[in-house]
N, C-alpha and C positions, 0 to 999 in steps of 0.2 A: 551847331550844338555838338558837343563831344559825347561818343557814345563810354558804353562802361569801360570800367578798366581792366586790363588784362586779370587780376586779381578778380575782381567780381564775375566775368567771365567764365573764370574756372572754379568759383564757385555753382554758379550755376549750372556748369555743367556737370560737377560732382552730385549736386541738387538731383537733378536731371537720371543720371544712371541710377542712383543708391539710395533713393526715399522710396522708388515702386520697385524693386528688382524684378522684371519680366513684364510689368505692365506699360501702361502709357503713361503716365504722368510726366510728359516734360514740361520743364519750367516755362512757361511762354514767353516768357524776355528773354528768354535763349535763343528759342526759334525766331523771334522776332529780329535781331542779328546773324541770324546763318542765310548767307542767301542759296538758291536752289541751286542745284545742278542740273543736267542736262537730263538727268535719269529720275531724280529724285528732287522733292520738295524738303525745306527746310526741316518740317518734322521727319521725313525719312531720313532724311541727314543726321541727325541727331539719335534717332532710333534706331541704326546703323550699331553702334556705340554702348546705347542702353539694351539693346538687344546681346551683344557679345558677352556685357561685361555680367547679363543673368546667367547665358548660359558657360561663361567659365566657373563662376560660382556654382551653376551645378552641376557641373560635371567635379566640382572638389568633393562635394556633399556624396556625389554617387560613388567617387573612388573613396570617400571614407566608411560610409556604410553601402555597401555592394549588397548584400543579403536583406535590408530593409530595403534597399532601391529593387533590387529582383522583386520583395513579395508584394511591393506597390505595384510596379507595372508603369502600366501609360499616366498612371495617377502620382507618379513620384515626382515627375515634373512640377504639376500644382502644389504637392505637397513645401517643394522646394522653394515658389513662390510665396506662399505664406507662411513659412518658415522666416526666408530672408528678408521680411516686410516685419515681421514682429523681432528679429533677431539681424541686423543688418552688418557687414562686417566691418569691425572697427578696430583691426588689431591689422599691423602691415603685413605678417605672414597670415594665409591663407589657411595653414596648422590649425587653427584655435579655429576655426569658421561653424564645426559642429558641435561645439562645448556644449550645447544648450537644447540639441537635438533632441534627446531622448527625452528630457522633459518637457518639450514642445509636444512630442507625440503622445505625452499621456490626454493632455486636451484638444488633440485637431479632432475635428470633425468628417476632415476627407476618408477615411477607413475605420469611421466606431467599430465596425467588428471584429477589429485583430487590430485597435491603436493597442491596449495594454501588451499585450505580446510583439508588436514592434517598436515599443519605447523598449521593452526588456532587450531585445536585440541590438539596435543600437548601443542602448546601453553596455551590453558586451562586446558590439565593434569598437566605441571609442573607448573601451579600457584594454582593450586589444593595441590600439595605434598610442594609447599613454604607457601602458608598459613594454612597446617597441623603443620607444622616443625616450625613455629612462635612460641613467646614468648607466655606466659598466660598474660592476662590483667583482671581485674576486666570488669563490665560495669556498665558506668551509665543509671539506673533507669529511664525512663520518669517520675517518681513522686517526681522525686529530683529537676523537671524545676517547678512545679507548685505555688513556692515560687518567682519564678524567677518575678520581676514587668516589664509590658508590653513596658516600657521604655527601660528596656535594653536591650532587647531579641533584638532588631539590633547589638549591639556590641558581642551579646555571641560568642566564638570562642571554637571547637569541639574539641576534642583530638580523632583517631582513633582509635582502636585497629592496634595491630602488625597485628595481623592475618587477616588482608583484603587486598585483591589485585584488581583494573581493568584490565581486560581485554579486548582489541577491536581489534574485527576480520573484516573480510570482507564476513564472509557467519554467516549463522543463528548457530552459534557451538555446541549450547547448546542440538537444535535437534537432532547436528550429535552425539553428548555423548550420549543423550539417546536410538540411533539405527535408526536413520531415514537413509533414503537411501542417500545414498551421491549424487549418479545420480537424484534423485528427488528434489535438494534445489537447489535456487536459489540463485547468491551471492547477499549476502544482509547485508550490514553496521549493526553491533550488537556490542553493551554496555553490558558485564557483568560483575557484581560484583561479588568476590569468597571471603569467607567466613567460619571460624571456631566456630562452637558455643561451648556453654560450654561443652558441652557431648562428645567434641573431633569430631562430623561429622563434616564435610567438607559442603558446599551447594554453587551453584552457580545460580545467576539468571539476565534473562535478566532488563536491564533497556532503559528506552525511553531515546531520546537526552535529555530531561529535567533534567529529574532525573542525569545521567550522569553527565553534566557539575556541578550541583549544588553540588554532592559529591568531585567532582575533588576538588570544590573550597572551600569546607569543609575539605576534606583531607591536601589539598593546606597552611591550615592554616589560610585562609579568614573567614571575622566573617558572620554572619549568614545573615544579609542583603546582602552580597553580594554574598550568595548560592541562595535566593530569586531572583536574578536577571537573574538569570536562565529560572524564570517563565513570564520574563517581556514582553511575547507575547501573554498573558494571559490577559485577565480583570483583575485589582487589585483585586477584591475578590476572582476570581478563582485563578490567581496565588499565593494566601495568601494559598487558601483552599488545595492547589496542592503543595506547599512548604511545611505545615506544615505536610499531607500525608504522605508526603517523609521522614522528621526526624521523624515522628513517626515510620513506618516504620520500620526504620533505630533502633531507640532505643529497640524496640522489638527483634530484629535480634540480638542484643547486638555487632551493629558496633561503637560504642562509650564507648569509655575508661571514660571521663571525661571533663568538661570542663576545658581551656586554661585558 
């Protein structure tokens, strides 16, 4: 009788690794063909294998989000298993493995009382490692507008850099990155912008609803009056004074590519 073929084989043993990541489920026509070793029986042979390939997955998961793996603890491990059971990886770079994280932890069950506040974090590490992972872009200069005549500076339209991202949470996230106690914050509506600068850091920081909306509409492709319109709860000269703030800001940060 001919047994399987190499092909089926290494089907089953991808079966085997990648349908339970961290548990037991090996395929039993696998282990039925493995024979033992001196140390181990065919399912430890094989578990060998399914065991390595959980925990390289997550140790990719804990070097992408470090600060949700800290405020799990010994719980981040499970978390990781039913993460990888519902989300398994299917893309050949390892990169893409926590796309799906953040909105995984708005439903787990393993931490109901700080998932919302660690879906929001995640959510900030993986826009953190997507505006690393961005393209390079020059920036423009704020001393490339000072030519610009006070006429047309309503129609100017921004060009972004790749490497910016918003993010909006519903608790303060920036404090939970930086260590603040989870039990101690409040949920609280937060705007932040993340951020590649030239030296390859990373940086993320909060912004007011003003600031906010008026990037969105910068980002958006709107021209510059109607980023200003953002401030239109302002006094004209305060929201003048409070809009041009914000691109300068902005120009310094080098979140501007170029204008449109």
């Amino acid at each position: 009788m001919h047994g399987p073929s190499l092909r089926e084989l290494q089907r089953r043993f991808w079966r085997s690794l990648a349908e339970d990541p961290g548990g037991r489920t090996l395929a039993p026509d696998l282990v039925e063909v493995v024979a033992p070793s001196a140390t181990l029986d065919a399912d430890g042979r094989v578990a060998v294998y399914a065991n390595a390939y959980f925990w390289r997955l997550r140790d990719v998961l804990r070097e992408d989000f470090p600060r949700v793996a800290a405020l799990l603890g010994p719980r981040f491990e499970e978390v990781s298993r039913r993460y990888l059971r519902a989300h398994p990886s299917q893309h050949p770079s390892v990169r893409q493995l926590g796309r799906h994280f953040a909105a995984f932890l708005e439903g787990d069950d393993v931490a109901p009382h700080v998932a919302a506040q660690l879906a929001d974090l995640a959510r900030l590490e993986w826009s953190r490692i997507e505006v690393f992972d961005a393209p390079d872009r020059e920036f423009l200069d704020a001393s490339a507008l000072r030519a610009v005549p006070a006429e047309d500076w309503p129609a100017l339209r921004f060009v972004p850099i790749p490497a910016l991202a918003i993010v909006r949470a519903r608790w303060p996230v920036h404090d939970l990155w930086a260590g603040a106690e989870a039990a101690a914050l409040a949920p609280t509506p937060t705007v932040l912008r993340v951020w590649r600068a030239a030296d390859f850091t990373v940086f993320h920081a909060p912004m007011d609803t003003r600031a906010a909306e008026a990037l969105d509409r910068l980002m958006a492709g709107q021209p510059f009056a109607a980023a200003c319109e953002a401030y239109a709860d302002l006094s004209p000269s305060e929201g003048a004074q409070a809009a041009t703030a914000s691109l300068l800001r902005w120009l310094e940060d080098g979140l501007i590519e170029r204008l449109a």
